[in-house]
Every structure is written in C-alpha cells, then in structure tokens.
C-alpha positions as CSV (number, residue, x, y, z in Angstrom):
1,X,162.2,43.0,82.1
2,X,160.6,46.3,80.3
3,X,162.9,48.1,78.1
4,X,162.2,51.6,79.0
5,X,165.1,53.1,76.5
6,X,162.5,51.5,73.2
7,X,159.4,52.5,75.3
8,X,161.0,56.3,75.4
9,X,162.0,56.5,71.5
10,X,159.0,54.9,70.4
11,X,157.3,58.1,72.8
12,X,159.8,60.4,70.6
13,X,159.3,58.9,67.6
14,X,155.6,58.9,67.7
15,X,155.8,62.7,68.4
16,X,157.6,63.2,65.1
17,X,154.6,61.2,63.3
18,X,152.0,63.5,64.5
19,X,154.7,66.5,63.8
20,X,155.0,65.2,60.4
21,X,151.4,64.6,59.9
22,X,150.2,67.6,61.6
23,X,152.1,70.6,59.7
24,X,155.7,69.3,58.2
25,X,155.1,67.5,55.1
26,X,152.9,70.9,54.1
27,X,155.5,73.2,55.2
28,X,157.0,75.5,52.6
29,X,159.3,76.7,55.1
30,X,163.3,75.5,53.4
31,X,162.4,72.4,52.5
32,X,165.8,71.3,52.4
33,X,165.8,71.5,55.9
34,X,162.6,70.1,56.4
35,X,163.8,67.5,53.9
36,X,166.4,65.9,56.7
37,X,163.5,65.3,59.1
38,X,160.7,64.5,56.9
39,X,162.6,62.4,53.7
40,X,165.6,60.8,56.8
41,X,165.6,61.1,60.0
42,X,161.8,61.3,60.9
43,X,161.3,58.3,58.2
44,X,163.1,55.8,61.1
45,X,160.0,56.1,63.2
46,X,157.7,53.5,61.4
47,X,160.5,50.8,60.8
48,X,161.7,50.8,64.6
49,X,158.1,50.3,65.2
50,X,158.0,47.4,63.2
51,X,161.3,45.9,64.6
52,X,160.1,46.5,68.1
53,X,157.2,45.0,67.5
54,X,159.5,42.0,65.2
55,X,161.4,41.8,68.7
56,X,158.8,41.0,71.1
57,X,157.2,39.0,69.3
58,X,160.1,36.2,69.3
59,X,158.7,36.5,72.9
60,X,155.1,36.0,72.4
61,X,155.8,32.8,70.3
62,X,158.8,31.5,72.6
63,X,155.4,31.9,75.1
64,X,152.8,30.6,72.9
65,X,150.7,33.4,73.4
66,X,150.2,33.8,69.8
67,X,146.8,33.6,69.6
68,X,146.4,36.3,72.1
69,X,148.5,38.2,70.1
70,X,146.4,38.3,66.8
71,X,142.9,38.5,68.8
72,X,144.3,41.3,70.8
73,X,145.9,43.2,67.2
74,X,142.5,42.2,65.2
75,X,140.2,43.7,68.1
76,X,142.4,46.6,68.2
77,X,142.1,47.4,64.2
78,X,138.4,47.1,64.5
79,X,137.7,49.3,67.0
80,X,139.8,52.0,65.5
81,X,138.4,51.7,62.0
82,X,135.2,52.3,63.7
83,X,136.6,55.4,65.1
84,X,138.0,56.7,61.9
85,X,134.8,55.8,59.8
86,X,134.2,59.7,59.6
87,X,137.2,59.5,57.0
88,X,135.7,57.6,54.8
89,X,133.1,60.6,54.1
90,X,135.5,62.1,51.5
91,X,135.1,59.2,49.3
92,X,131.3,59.6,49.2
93,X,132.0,63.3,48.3
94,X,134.2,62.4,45.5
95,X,132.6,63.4,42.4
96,X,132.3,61.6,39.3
97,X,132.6,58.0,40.6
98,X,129.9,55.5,40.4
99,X,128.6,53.9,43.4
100,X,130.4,50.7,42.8
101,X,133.9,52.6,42.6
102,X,132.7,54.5,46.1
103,X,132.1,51.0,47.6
104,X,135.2,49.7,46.4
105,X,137.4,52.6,47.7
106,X,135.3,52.0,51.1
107,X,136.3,48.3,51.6
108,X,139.9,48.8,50.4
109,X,140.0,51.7,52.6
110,X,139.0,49.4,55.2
111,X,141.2,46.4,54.4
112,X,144.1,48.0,54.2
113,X,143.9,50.6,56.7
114,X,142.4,53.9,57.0
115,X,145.0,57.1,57.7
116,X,147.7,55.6,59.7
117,X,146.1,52.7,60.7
118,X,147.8,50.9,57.1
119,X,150.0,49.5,60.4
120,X,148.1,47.4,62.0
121,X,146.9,45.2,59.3
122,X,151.0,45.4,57.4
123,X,151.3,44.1,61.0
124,X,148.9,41.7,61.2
125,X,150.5,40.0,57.6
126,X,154.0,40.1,59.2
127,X,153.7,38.7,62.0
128,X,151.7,35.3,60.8
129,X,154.4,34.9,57.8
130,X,156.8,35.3,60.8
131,X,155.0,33.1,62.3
132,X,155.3,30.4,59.3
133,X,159.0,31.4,58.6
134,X,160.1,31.4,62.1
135,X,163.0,28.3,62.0
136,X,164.6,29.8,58.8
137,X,164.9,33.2,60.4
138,X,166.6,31.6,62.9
139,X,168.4,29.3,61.1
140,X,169.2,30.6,57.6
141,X,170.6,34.1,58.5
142,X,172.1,34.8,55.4
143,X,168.9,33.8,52.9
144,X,166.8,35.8,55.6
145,X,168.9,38.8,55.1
146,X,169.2,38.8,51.2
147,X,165.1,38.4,51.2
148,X,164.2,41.3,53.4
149,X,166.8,43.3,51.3
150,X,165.2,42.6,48.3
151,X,161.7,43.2,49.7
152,X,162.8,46.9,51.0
153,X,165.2,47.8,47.7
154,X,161.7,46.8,45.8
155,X,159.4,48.4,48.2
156,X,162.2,51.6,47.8
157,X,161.6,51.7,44.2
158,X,157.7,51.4,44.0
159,X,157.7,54.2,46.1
160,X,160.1,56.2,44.2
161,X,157.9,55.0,40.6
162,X,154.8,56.4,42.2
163,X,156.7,59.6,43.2
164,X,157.3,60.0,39.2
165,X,153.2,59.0,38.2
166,X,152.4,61.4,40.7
167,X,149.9,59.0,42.3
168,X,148.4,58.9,45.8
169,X,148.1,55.3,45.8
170,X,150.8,54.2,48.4
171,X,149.0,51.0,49.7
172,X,151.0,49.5,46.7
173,X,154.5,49.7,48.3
174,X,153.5,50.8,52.4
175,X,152.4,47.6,53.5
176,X,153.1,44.5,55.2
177,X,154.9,42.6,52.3
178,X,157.3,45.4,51.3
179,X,157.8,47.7,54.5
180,X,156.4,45.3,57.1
181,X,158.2,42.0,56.8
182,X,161.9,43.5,56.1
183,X,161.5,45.6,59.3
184,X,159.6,43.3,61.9
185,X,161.8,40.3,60.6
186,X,164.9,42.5,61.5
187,X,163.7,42.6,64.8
188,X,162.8,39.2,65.0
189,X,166.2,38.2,63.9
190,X,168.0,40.0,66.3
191,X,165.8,38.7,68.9
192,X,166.5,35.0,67.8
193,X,169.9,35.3,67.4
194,X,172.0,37.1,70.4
195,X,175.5,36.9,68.5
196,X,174.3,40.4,66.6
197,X,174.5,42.4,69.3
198,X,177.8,40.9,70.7
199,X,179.0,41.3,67.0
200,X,178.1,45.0,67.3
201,X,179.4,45.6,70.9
202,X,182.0,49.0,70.8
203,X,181.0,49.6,67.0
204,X,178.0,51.5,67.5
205,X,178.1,54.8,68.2
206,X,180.2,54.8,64.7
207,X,177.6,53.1,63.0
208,X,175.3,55.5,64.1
209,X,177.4,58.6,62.9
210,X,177.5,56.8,59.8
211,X,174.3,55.8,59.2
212,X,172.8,59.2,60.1
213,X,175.5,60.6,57.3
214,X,174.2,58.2,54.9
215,X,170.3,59.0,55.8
216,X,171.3,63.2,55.8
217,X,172.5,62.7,52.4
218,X,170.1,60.1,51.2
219,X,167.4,62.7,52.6
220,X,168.7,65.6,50.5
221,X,169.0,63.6,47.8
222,X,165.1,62.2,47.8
223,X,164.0,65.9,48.6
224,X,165.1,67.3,45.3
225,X,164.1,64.5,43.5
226,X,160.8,65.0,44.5
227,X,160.6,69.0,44.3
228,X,161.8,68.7,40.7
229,X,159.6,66.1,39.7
230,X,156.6,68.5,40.8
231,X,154.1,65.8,42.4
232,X,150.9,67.2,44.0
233,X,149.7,63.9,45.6
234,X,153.0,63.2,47.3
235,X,156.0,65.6,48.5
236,X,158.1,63.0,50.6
237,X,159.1,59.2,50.5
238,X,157.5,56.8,53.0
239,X,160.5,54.2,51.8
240,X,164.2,55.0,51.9
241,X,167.3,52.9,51.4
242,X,169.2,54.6,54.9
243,X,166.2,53.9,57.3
244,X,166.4,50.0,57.9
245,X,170.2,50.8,58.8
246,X,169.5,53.7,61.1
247,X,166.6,52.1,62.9
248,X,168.5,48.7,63.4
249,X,171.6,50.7,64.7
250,X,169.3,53.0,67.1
251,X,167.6,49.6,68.2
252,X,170.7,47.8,69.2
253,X,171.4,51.1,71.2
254,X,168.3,50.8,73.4
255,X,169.4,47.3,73.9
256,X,172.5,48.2,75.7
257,X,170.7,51.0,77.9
258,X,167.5,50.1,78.3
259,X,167.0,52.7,81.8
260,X,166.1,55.8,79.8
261,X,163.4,57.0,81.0
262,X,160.9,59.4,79.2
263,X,157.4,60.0,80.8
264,X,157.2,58.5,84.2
265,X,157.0,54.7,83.1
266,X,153.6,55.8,80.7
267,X,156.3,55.9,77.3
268,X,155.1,52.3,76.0
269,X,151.1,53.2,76.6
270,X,151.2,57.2,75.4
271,X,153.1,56.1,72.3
272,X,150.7,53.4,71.1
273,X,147.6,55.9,71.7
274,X,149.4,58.6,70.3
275,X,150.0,56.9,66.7
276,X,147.1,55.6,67.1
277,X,144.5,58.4,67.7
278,X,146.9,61.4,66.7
279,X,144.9,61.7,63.5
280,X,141.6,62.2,65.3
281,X,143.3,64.8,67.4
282,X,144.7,66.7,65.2
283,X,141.5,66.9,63.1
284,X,139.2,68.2,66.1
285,X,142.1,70.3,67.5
286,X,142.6,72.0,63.8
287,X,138.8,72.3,63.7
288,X,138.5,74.2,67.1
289,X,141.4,76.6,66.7
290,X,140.0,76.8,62.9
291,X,136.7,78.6,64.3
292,X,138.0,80.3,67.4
293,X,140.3,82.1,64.7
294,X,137.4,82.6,62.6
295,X,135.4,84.3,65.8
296,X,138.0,86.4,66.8
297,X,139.2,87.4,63.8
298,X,142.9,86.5,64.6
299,X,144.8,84.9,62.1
300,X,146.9,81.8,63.6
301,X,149.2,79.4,62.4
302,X,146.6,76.3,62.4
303,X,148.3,73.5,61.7
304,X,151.6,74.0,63.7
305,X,149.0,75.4,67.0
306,X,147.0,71.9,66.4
307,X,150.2,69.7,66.0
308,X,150.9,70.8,69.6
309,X,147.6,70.5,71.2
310,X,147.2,67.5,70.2
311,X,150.1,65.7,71.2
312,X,149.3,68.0,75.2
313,X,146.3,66.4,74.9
314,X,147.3,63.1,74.2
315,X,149.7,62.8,76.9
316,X,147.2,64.9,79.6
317,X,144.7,61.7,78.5
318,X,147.1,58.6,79.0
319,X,147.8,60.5,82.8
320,X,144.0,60.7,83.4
321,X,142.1,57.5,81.8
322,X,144.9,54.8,81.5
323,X,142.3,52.4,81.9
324,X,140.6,53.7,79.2
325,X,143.4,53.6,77.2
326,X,144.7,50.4,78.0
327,X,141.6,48.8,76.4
328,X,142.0,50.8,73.0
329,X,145.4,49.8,72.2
C-alpha cells in the first residue's frame, strides 16, 4: 500500500528545492531569516529523499527486483544528462583552461552529476553498497549506526572546510559515500527493523519540537558562520548535523499517517519530475520573463516570478502528459 503522507512531503519538499534554487540562497533579504529555511529546515528535503528512497528499497530487494531497479535509475540518469548537456557550455566558456582541463571538468561533470542531478548517481553508489551490506544492517544495528554517524559528522565537516577555502567544489563531501549512504541506510534500517517505530510510538511529536529546536539553532549558527567567513562560491551548507534527526523523525511521522493527501494522488510522480527538471524550468522561465521585462521596459523581480512559474508549470505538465512523464523518471 502507497504511502501518500511521504508522496505529499516529498511534493513539499521538492517545492522548497526549486524555492531554494530558484531565488533563496541569492536573496539579500534578512538572511537570518532566510538562514532557518535555507541552512535548517529546507536542508531536510534531500536526506528524506534518500531515506525514502533507503525505505523502498528494503522492498525492491525483499522482491528481487534489483536489477530493475538499477536499469530503471541508470536509464533515468542518462536521459537527463542528455537534457542538461546545455550546462556544460559554461565550461567551454571558461577562460584560461586548456582543452584537457575543459574535457576533464566535462566528464566529471558527467560522472558525478550535472546541477541537481549529483542524486541519482550518490544514489546509484548507495543503493548497490546497500545492496552488499544488507544482513549487517539488519543485523548489527549498533555498528550500522556508529558508521553512518561517522560518514555524516565527516561529510558535516568537509563541507564546513570548503565553506572556509571558499571553494565551489562540493562533489567532495555531497555525494553518495558521505550524504548518500548515512541517509538511504537510515531508511533502509528502519525498513528492516519494525521495533524503531514501536520504540518511537507517543514520543514523536516531542522529538519533532526538539529536533526542529536543535536545526533553528544549528541553522543560525551555520548562517553566521558563513556570512563572516565571506565566501563568494558558497553562502549556505548542503551538510548539517540537525537534518538526519529531523528527516528521520518527520519520516516516522508519515509512517503513522500515511492518508495525507497533497495533489490528487499525482504527489509521488510531480515530485520526482519536479527535482528533476526544475533546473530546466527555471532557466527558460527566468529567460522568458528576462526579455518580456527587457521589451516592456518593466523592471520585475526575475528570479522570485521564475521560481513560481516554474513549479505552475511543472505541476500543469504532470496533469497533462503523465505518460510522458512516467517515462522520464
């Protein structure tokens, strides 16, 4: 049976992804404020993603549909690096870099993941160590836990080191070793072992105030750090130590009501396309209201007006070509 309480916050997280992306992280406006969202509470999105994904696939091997799994991920990540060759233009453009270094940025562009799409292949990684690993998951819980908390806390840091250096290079931490396999093995130990969510039963809605205290604070915290360390290449953290906790505890939460409902049964389907393609969108959504503006001589906020567009238009297209769709993601 679906769970349409994940399928919904997956919808609502995916939404602040393309917020975040679209105008957020550039916004000048209190960045305090902006700092909750962008360095906390928005920063859960990607790691319940991952434990979803950690969660059904306990699933896919208890079915031993595994192979399906990985052609079905691999076909996915190359028809979408297709789509998003175009962003590989700006490193031709970049000036002062041999041909070599141009090819070289092109491949690991492509290997690990153009834009967004760093997700599929962190995914792709996960889910076959996952695969290897699967018995002590299951059956050394302890060891399991201890691992992935060492793989975050060091994934945490890296990102906080580059944050100092000032370097754009985030492929180094954001991937499937350090973000990917504390998160989806979260999701595939809770899947594996159903004790955690009696163990939680009646303790969660206080584990949620606390851990959205803790990520508040932790937010604040990272926010300043990084305003007074005056980087140019990166002004929030991809990696903090509060989101495992808060997107565990939100998980566990969808477990126990798993009826919301979001977008007419489309939430699961709209939120895959929409991380998926949002990037796309908001480029030729920014680059139409960019030239109307231009014609008409009106100035417009660009980047907040494309944000919503695109996400409209996103939705208006899983209504009107699921099909379509269906065969993208």
């Amino acid at each position: 049976m679906k769970n349409k309480t994940i399928d919904s916050l997956k919808l609502i997280f995916a939404v602040t992804v393309v917020a975040m992306h679209g105008f957020l992280l550039e916004s000048q406006y209190n960045r305090y404020i902006l700092g909750i969202l962008t360095n906390g509470l928005f920063r859960s999105a990607v790691p319940f993603f991952f434990i979803v994904s950690g969660y059904l696939f306990f699933k896919t091997i208890k079915n031993n549909t595994t192979k399906k799994w990985f052609s079905h991920i691999i076909k996915v990540y190359l028809i979408w690096s297709i789509i998003y060759a175009y962003k590989l233009l700006a490193i031709l453009q970049i000036e002062n870099a041999s041909i070599l270094r141009k090819v070289y940025l092109i491949i690991r562009a492509e290997i690990t993941g153009t834009a967004q799409l760093w997700f599929i292949p962190a995914l792709i990684i996960t889910a076959f160590l996952c695969l290897l690993l699967r018995n002590s998951i299951k059956c050394k819980p302890k060891i399991t836990l201890v691992f992935i908390s060492i793989l975050w806390i060091t994934g945490v840091l890296l990102n906080w080191r580059f944050v100092i250096i000032d370097s754009p290079n985030s492929f180094f931490y954001r991937n499937g070793f350090f973000y990917g396999i504390p998160m989806f093995f979260i999701g595939y130990f809770i899947a594996s072992n159903d004790f955690i969510i009696a163990a939680v039963q009646g303790k969660l809605k206080a584990l949620l105030l606390l851990s959205l205290i803790l990520s508040a604070y932790e937010s604040l915290a990272w926010t300043k750090f990084i305003n007074d360390s005056g980087s140019h290449f990166i002004n929030s953290m991809d990696m903090t130590f509060s989101a495992p906790f808060l997107s565990t505890v939100l998980f566990l939460l969808c477990l126990r009501r798993p009826g919301i409902i979001a977008l007419s049964g489309l939430e699961r389907l709209t939120s895959t396309f929409m991380y998926y393609s949002h990037i796309l969108f908001l480029d030729a959504a920014y680059l139409v209201l960019y030239y109307c503006s231009s014609w008409s001589g009106v100035n417009i906020p660009l980047k907040e007006m494309a944000t919503v567009a695109a996400v409209l238009l996103i939705i208006t297209c899983c209504f009107f070509f699921q099909k379509t769709i269906k065969r993208l993601v």
